[in-house]
Structures are given as C-alpha cells and as structure tokens.
C-alpha positions as CSV (number, residue, x, y, z in Angstrom):
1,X,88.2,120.5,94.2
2,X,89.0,122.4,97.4
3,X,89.8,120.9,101.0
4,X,88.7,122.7,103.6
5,X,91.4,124.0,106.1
6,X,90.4,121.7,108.9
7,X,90.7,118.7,106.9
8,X,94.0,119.9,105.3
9,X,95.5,120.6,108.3
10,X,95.8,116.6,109.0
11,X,97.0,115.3,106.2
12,X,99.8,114.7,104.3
13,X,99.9,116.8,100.8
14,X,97.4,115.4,98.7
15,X,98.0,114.7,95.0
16,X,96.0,115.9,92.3
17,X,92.5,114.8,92.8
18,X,90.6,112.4,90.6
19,X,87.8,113.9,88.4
20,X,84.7,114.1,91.4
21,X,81.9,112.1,90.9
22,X,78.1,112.5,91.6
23,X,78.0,111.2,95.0
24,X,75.5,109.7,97.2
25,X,72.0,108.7,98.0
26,X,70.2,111.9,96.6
27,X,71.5,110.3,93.1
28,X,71.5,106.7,94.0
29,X,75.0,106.2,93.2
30,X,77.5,104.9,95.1
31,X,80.7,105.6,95.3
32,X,83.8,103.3,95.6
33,X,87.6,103.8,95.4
34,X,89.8,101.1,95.2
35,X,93.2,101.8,96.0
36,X,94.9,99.6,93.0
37,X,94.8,98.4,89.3
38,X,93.1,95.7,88.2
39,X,94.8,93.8,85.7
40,X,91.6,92.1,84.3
41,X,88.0,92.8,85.3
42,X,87.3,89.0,85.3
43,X,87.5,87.5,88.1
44,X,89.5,84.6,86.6
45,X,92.1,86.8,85.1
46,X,93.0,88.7,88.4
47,X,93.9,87.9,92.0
48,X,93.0,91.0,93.7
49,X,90.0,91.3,96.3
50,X,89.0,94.0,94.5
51,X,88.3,91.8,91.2
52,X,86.6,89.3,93.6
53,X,83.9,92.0,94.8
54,X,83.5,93.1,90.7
55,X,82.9,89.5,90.6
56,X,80.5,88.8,93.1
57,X,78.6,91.9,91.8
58,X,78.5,90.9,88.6
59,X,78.6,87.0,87.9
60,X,77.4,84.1,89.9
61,X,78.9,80.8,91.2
62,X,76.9,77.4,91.3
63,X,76.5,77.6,95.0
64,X,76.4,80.3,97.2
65,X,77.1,80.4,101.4
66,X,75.1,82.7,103.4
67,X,77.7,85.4,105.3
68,X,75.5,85.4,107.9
69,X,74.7,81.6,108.9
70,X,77.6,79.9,106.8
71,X,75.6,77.6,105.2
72,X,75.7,76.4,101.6
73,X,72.9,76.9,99.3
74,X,71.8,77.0,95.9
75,X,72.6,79.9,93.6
76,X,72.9,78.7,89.8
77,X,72.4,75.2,90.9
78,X,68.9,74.1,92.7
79,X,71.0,71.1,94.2
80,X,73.5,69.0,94.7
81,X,74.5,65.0,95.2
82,X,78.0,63.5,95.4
83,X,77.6,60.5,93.2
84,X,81.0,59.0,94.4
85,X,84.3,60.3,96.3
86,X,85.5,62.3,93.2
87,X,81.7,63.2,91.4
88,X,79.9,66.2,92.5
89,X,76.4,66.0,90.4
90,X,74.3,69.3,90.5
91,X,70.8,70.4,88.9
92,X,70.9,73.8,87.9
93,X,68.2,76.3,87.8
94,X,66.2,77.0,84.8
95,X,64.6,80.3,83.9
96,X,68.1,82.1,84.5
97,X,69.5,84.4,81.5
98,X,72.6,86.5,81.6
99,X,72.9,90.1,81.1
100,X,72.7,89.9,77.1
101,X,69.7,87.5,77.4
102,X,71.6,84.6,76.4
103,X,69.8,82.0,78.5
104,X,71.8,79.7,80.9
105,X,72.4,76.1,81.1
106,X,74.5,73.2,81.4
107,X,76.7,74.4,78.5
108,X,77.8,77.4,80.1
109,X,78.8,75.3,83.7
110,X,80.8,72.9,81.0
111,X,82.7,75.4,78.6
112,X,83.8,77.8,81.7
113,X,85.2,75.1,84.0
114,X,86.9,73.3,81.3
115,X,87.6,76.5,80.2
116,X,89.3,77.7,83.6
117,X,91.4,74.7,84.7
118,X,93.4,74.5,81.1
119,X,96.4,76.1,82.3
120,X,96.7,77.9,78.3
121,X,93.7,79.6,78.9
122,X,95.5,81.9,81.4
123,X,93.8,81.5,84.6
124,X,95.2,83.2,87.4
125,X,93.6,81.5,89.8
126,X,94.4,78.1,89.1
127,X,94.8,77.4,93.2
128,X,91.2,77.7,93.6
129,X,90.0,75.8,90.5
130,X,92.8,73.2,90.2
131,X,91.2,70.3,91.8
132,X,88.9,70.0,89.4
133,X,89.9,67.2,86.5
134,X,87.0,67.6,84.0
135,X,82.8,69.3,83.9
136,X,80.2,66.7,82.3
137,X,77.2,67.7,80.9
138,X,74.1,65.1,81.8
139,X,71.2,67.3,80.8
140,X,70.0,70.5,79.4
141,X,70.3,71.1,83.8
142,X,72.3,68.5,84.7
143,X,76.0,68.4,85.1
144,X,78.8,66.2,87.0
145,X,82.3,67.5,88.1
146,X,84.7,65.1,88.3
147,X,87.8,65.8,90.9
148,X,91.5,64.6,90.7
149,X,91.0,63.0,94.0
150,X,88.6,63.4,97.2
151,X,88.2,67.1,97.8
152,X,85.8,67.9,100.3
153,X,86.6,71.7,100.3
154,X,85.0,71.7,96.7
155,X,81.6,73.3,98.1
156,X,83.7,76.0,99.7
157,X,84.8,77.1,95.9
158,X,81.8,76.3,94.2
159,X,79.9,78.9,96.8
160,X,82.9,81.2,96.1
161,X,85.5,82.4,93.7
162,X,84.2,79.9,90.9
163,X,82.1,82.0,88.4
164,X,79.8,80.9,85.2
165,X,80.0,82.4,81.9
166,X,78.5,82.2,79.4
167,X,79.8,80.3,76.7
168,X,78.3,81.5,73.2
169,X,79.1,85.1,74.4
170,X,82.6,84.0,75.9
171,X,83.6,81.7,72.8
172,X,82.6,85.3,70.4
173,X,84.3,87.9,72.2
174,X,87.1,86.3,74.2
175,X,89.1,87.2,77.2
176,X,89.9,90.4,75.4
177,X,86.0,91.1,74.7
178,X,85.1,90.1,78.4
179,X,88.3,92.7,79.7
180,X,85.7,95.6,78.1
181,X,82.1,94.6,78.1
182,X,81.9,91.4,80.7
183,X,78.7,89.4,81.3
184,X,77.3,87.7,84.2
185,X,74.3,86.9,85.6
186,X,74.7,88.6,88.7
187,X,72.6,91.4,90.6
188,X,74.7,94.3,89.0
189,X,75.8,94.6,85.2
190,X,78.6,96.3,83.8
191,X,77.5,99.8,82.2
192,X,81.0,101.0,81.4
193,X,84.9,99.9,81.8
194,X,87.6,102.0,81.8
195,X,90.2,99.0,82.2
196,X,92.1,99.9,85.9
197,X,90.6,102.9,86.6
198,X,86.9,103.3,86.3
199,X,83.8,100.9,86.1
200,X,80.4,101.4,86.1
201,X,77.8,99.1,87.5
202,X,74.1,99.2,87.1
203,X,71.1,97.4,89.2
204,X,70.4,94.2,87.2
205,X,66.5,94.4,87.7
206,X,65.8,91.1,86.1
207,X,67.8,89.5,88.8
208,X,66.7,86.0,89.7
209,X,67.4,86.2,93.1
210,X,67.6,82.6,94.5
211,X,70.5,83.0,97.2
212,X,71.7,86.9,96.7
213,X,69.3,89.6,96.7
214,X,68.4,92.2,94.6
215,X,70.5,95.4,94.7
216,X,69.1,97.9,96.8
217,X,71.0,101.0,94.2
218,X,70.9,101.4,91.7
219,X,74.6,102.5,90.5
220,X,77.8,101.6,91.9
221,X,80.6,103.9,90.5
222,X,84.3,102.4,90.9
223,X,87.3,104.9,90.6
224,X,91.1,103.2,91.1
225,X,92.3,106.0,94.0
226,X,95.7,104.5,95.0
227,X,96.4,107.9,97.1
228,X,95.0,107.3,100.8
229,X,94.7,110.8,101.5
230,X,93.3,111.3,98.1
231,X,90.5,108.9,99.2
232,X,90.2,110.8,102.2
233,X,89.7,114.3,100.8
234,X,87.2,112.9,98.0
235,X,85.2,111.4,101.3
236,X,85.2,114.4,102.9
237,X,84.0,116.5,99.9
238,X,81.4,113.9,99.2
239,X,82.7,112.4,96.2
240,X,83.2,109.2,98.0
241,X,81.1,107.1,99.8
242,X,82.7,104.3,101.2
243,X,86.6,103.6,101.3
244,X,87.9,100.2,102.9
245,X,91.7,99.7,104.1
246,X,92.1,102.7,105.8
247,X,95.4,103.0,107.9
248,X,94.4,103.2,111.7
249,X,96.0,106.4,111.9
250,X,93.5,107.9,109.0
251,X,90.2,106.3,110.5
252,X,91.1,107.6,113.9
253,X,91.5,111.2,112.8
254,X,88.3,110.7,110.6
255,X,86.1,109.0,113.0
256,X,86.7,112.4,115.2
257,X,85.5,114.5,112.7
258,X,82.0,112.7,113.7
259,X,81.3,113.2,110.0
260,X,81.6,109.7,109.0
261,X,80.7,106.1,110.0
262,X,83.9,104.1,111.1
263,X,84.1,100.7,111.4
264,X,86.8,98.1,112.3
265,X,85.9,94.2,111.1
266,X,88.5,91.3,111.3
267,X,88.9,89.6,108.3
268,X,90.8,86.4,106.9
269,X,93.5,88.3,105.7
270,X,97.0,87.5,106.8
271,X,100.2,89.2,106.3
272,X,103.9,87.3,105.9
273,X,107.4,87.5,104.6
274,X,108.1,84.6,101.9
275,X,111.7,83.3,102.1
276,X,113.3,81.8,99.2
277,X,113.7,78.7,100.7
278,X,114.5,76.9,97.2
279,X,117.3,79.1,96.1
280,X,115.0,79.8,92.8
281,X,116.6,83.4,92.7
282,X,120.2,81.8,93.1
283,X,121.9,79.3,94.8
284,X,124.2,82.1,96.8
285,X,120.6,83.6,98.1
286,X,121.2,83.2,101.8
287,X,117.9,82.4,102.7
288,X,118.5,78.7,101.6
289,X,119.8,78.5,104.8
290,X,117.6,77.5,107.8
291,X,119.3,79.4,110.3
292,X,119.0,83.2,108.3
293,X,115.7,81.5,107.8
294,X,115.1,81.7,111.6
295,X,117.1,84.9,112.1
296,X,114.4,86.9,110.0
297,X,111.7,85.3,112.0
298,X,113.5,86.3,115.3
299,X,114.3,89.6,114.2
300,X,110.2,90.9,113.2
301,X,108.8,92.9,116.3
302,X,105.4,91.6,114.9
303,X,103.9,92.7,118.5
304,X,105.0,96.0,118.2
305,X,104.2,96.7,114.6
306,X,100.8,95.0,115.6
307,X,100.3,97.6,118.5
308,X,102.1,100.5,117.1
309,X,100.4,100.6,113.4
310,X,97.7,98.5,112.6
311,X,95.7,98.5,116.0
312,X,92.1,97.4,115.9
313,X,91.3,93.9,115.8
314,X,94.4,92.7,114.2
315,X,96.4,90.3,116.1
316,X,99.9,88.6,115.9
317,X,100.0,85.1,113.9
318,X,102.5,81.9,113.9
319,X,100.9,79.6,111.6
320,X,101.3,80.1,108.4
321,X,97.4,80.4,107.9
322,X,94.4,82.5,108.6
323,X,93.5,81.4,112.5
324,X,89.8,81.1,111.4
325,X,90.6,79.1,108.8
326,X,89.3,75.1,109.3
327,X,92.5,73.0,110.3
328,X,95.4,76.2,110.7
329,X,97.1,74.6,113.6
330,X,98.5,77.2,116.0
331,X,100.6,75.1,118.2
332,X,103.6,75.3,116.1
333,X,107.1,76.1,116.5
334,X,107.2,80.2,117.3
335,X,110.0,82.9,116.9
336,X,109.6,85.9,119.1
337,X,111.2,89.0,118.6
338,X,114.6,88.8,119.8
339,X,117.2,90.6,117.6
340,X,120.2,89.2,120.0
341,X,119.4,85.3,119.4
342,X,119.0,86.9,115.1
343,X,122.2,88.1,115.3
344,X,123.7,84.9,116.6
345,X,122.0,82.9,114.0
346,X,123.2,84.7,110.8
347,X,126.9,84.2,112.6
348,X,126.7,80.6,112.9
349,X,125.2,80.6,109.0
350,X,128.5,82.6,108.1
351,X,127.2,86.0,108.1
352,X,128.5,87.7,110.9
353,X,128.5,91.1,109.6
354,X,125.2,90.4,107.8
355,X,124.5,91.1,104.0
356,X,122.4,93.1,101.5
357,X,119.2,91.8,99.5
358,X,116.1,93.2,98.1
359,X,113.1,93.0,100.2
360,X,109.4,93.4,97.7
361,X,106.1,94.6,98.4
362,X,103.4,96.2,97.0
363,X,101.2,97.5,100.0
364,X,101.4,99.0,103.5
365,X,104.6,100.8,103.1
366,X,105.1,102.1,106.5
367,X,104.9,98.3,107.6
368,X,107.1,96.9,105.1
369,X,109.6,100.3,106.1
370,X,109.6,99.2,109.6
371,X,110.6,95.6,109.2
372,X,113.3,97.3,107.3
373,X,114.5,98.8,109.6
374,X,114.2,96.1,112.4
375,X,116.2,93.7,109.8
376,X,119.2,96.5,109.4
377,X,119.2,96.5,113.5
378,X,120.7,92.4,112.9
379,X,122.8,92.9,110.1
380,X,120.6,93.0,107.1
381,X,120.3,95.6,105.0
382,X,117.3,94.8,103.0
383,X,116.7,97.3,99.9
384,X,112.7,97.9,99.2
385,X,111.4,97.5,96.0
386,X,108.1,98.7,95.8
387,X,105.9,97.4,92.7
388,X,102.4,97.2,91.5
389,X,100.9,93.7,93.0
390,X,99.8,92.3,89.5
391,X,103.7,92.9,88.3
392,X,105.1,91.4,92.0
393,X,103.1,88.3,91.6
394,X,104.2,87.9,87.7
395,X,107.3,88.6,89.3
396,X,107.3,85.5,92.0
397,X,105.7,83.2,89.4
398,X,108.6,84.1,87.0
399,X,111.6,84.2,88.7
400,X,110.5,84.2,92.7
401,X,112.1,86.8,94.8
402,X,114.6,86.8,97.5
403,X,112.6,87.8,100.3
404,X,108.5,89.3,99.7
405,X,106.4,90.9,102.2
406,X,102.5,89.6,101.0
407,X,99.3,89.3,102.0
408,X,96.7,86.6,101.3
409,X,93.1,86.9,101.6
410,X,92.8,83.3,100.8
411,X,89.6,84.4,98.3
412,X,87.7,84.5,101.2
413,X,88.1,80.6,101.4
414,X,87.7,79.6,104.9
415,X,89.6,76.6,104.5
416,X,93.5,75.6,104.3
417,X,94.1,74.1,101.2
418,X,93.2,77.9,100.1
419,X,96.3,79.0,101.7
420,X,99.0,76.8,102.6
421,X,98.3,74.4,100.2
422,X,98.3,77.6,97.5
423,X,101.7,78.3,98.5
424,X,103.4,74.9,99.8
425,X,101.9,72.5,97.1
426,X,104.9,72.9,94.1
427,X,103.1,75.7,92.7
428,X,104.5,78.4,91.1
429,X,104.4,80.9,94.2
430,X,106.3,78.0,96.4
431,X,109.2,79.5,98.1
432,X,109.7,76.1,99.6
433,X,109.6,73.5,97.0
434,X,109.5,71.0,100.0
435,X,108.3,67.7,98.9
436,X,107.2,66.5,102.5
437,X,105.1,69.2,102.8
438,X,103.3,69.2,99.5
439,X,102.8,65.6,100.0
440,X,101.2,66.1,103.7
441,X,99.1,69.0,102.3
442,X,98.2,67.0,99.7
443,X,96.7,64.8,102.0
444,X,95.0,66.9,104.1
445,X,93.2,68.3,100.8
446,X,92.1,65.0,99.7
447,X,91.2,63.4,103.2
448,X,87.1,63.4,103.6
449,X,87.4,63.0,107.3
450,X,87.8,66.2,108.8
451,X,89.7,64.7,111.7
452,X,92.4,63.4,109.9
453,X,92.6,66.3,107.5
454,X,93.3,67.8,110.5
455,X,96.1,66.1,111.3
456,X,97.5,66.0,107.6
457,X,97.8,70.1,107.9
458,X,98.8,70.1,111.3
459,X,101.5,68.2,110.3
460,X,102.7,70.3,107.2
461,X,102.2,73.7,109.2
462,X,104.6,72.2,111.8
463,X,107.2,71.3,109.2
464,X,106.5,74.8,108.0
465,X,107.3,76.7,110.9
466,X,110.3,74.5,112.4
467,X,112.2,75.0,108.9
468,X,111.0,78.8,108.9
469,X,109.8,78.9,105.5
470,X,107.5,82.1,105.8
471,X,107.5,84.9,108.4
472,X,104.2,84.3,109.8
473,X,103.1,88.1,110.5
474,X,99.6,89.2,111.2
475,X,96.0,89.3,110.6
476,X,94.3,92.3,109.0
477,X,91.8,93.9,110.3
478,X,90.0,96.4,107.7
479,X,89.0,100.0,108.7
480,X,86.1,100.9,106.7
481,X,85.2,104.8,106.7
482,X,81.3,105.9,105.3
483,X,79.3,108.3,104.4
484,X,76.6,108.8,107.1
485,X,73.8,107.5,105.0
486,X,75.4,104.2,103.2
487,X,74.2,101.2,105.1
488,X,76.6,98.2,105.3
489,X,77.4,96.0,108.1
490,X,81.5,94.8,107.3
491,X,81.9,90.4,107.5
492,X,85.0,88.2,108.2
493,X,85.4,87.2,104.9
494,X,86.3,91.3,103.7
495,X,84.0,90.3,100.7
496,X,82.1,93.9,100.4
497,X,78.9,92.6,98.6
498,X,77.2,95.9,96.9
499,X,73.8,94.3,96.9
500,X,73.9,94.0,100.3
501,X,74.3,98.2,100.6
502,X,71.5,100.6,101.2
503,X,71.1,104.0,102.0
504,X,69.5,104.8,105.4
C-alpha cells in the first residue's frame, strides 16, 4: 500500500500497514478500525466501548431506549410492571430465535443474569449488573427480577449494556466457545473472529426488529488499528470507511482535504486522574495525603490542555461525573490551575522539594505527556507507564496504582450510579475506600424519588471533590472522520450503532 505524497507529507511516519481490505459501498462492506484489543468479544467479558458497539450489533438487551427521543421501549421484552420496590416483572417477546436457531425464552433471561451477577463467572462488568440479587422465571414469557434494594436506574441497564444469551448454546460451549463463535440475537451475526484483531459481521436478515432496525449492509469488517496515522492512510486509500477518536489535530488536516466527512459530537465520556486515596499501593504513597491530593488538582491546566489539544466540543469538568448525567452536581468544591498555591501545598504535606511516582495510562498520550510535564513544573516528577487498558484495569483491580489518568464512558449510562457509584462504592477500582461516601451513594442509588437522589449524590460528589479524591479533567468530544458515502449521524452516548449506517 502506497500513500500518496500529499498525504504523506502531513503525517508522522506511518507503521507498516494492516493487510487492506475491500472497502466501501460498491461491495457493501464497511469498514471499521478500532484503535485497541479486545480482551473478550462478549460484551460481559470486556469493558471497552468498542466491545459495547460488537455488542449492540450482535446481541440484544430486554429493553431498548430510542437515541433519538430517550424513551424506553421494548426490545426482547413486550413489557414491563414493577410488582413491588425491588420486583421488576417483564413479558418477553415470542417468535424470537438466536442466530443458531435456538429459540428464545424465559430460560435464556434466567441462566444469563444469574449467570452475570455470580462474581466466579468472571464478569467484568459487575458495576452495571450488580444490583440485581436473583432472575425468576414465571412463564415460558414471563420473568421477575428481583433487586438488592430500590433501584430505579434498573431500566437504564436493562435498555443498555445488559445482554441475553442463550443458555443451551452458552451452557455447551462456554465463555471460551462464545470468545470464537458468539451468538446473539441481534441485527448483525458474527461470520468470523480473529480474537483482538479482526471480526467479521454479517446482516442478520431474520431480524425481528421490534425496537432496532434492520441493518442497512450488509457486512461490517472490524480490523484492531492502534496506529492513528495508520487509520488515516488506510482512509485515505479507501480501505477504511469510518474511524472514530481522531485527535483534533488529524481531523483538522483531514477535513481540509475535502475528501472526507468530519464530524465533531459530544459524548458522556469524561477524563480524570485517580489518586490513591487509600494508600492500597502503600502506606508511604503520598497521595494519602489530602493536601498532595489538592496540589495535583491545582497543578492540571485543564483549560489549556482543553483549548490547546482536544478543541471541539470538549469542555472542562469539576464533578467527578459526566455533566449530562441525571444528578452530577456541578456546584462543588473547584481547583483551578495554579501551580504557586501546588507548590505550597506539597510543602505543608512535607514535600517541599516534591517526589517521584509513576503516573499510568493507556490512551491520549500527548495529554497524559502534558500533565506530566505541568506536575514536574511543582515538584513532581511523575514517570509514565504506558499499558494496554485491559492489563491497566487488571492492574487497578489487583493492586491499584499510585496515580492513573482514565477515562469513563459510563457504558453510555446516563445516570450516576454508573460512574461515581462505579468508582466510590468499595469496589475494586475505589481509590477512596471512603465509607461516607459509599454509604451516601448508596443512597442515592436506592432512593425512588428523584429529588432526593438528588441530594444523596450531591452530597457524595461534594465530599468527593473537597477531599480531592479524583482529578476531575474533561469531557470528550469524539472526531469522527468518513468516507463520503457512509451515512451516520454521531449521538451523545458515542454508542456507534452499525444498523443505523447506510450508504448515500
């Protein structure tokens, strides 16, 4: 594969190109890079956005809610009844079958949520399925989910990252089977899997259709790209159609090649720095102290890394939250950038000359280089370790990590408890280990009023922010760059839903 001079010209050397692919509408396939691994095709056995758009594509929840109005409605279930504060009773749709014509029913609602919230059974996501205590079976249709306690967020994850499978075909084959050769009964099926690098989807045209449509094409071919200017070459050749995540640098320069379609959408993303509040890699770990705490928050130029390198719709955030998000309370306790009032702070917490400690990440490296070198400007000299995100987030699960620059896309969850409570509730990602805060959050996830909910969070992000757990940093925005004849219109939630995508 050859780059033309003009487009060489602009970008850094490329690495050796992935093997092209037939590209575009005149072969109705379309063409998607994502820039990292998966660990697991299922949905349940990942973390990454790109396993939740495999797993939109390819399975189905009981519920679905319509990007475009917001509303809930049925998807494997016809309807739905809360019996009581903590029983969710739904009817589920008859006629459906999943890809290998194993009919669905109540037995397949009953195995995979039992299934999911057994810790053993290696669930990843255990944040957005561990409110749920048990899944009844009433009927062939007909099937109860009982919650630990009030929840009313539960239609939010029922409409989202919570997937059926089906159990005869789950119970053969395993998670190892379902790593291979998964099966849904979504709009797309999986033709081939080449585990982290390569899957290959085809138009499911026995769909059922009841809240997603039908795919439009009729392939979607999936190549693991982590190079950016890989991506960008293979776009401009034609081997891509449609890259999402592009650094604002990159879309500007291809947007004025007026070659391609470039779009920037907001999206629920948010970017911060996790402190190891509860000395879990050490009790020496100076960030057990609140005052280096609030140093690191003071010493961010979040503005200028903002303004300077992500651009777009991306803005500057305080609350340790996605703004959209129902009950992120923004009047909190801020820390604007002010290096002079950082380097006071570390001297009063004993560390007048500063001190050396390892800062992780496993994206946006020029970001995570900067904040480097605005931490160095107070006295820190913070070491990047780069990593893979799967091995980072074994990482902070195992062991934690002194200080880690994340992001969270909240699974598209446009509620609190998918975030804060994710991260603040004793779980194994929480920094903190603060039980005032796990007890107000878990409050606030078990209120039914929404007003006092309100409250519960409002309080708990307060707490949050005055003992400066997190560096609050950002929210994305996502720079999608097209081919000029894929058809796709970008939503908040940075879910890219395939069916959705024609050609013009």
């Amino acid at each position: 594969m050859k780059l033309t001079t003009a487009f060489a010209a602009f970008l850094l050397p490329v690495s050796v190109m992935s093997s092209p692919a037939l590209a575009g509408k005149a072969d109705d396939v379309l063409n998607i890079a994502f820039p990292k691994e998966l660990e697991h095709i299922d949905p349940y056995y990942n973390t990454a956005r790109e396993g939740n758009l495999i797993g939109m594509a390819v399975w189905d929840g009981l519920l679905y809610r319509d990007p475009r109005t917001g509303q809930y409605v049925g998807n494997l279930a016809t309807d739905w009844t809360w019996i009581d504060a903590t029983t969710l009773e739904l009817n589920l749709r008859q006629g459906v079958k999943f890809h290998n014509g194993e009919p669905f029913d109540a037995d397949d609602v009953v195995f995979t949520l039992n299934y999911v919230i057994d810790p053993s059974n290696g669930n990843k996501s255990q944040s957005t399925t561990g409110w749920i205590k048990s899944a009844e079976k009433v009927g062939p249709f007909k099937v109860r989910i009982h919650t630990k306690g009030p929840f009313p967020a539960a239609l939010e994850y029922l409409a989202g990252p919570i997937v059926i499978e089906p159990n005869e075909y789950f119970t053969k084959v395993g998670q190892q089977g379902v790593a291979t050769k998964p099966i849904g009964t979504g709009p797309y099926m999986v033709e081939s899997v080449e585990p982290g690098k390569h899957y290959v989807l085809k138009r499911n045209l026995d769909y059922f259709a009841a809240a997603k449509p039908k795919a439009s094409i009729g392939t979607v071919d999936i190549r693991t790209v982590p190079d950016l200017n890989t991506q960008m070459a293979e776009l401009f050749n034609g081997d891509l159609d449609l890259v999402w995540g592009v650094a604002s640098d990159q879309a500007d320069k291809m947007a004025k090649m007026n070659k391609f379609q470039v779009v920037n959408a907001p999206t629920m993303r948010i970017g911060y720095i996790s402190l190891d509040a509860a000395g879990r890699t050490g009790a020496n770990n100076p960030m057990t102290n609140p005052k280096v705490r609030q140093a690191v928050n003071y010493a961010i130029n979040r503005p200028g890394i903002v303004g300077a390198l992500l651009k777009g719709s991306s803005s500057v955030i305080d609350s340790a939250c996605s703004p959209v998000q129902f009950g992120c309370e923004q009047a909190v306790t801020t820390y604007p950038y002010d290096p002079a009032k950082a380097k006071a702070l570390l001297a009063e917490a004993g560390y007048p000359k500063g001190f050396e400690m390892e800062l992780y990440a496993y994206r946006d490296r020029p970001l995570a280089e900067a904040m480097i070198g605005m931490l160095a400007e107070v006295g820190i000299t913070a070491k990047l370790n780069f990593m893979q995100y799967s091995a980072l987030r074994e990482k902070r699960i195992k062991e934690g990590t002194p200080m880690a620059f994340m992001t969270w896309g909240s699974n598209s969850v446009s509620d609190v408890s998918a975030v804060t409570s994710a991260f603040f509730r004793m779980g194994s990602e929480d920094d903190a280990r603060d039980p005032e805060v796990a007890a107000l959050l878990e409050k606030g996830d078990s209120l039914t009023d929404p007003a006092e909910r309100k409250v519960a969070y409002s309080n708990a992000l307060k707490a949050i922010a005055d003992k400066a757990y997190w560096v609050p940093l950002w929210s994305y925005a996502a720079n999608y760059v097209m081919a000029s004849d894929v058809d796709f219109a970008p939503t908040p939630d940075e879910l890219i839903r395939f069916y959705d995508i024609r050609w013009k």
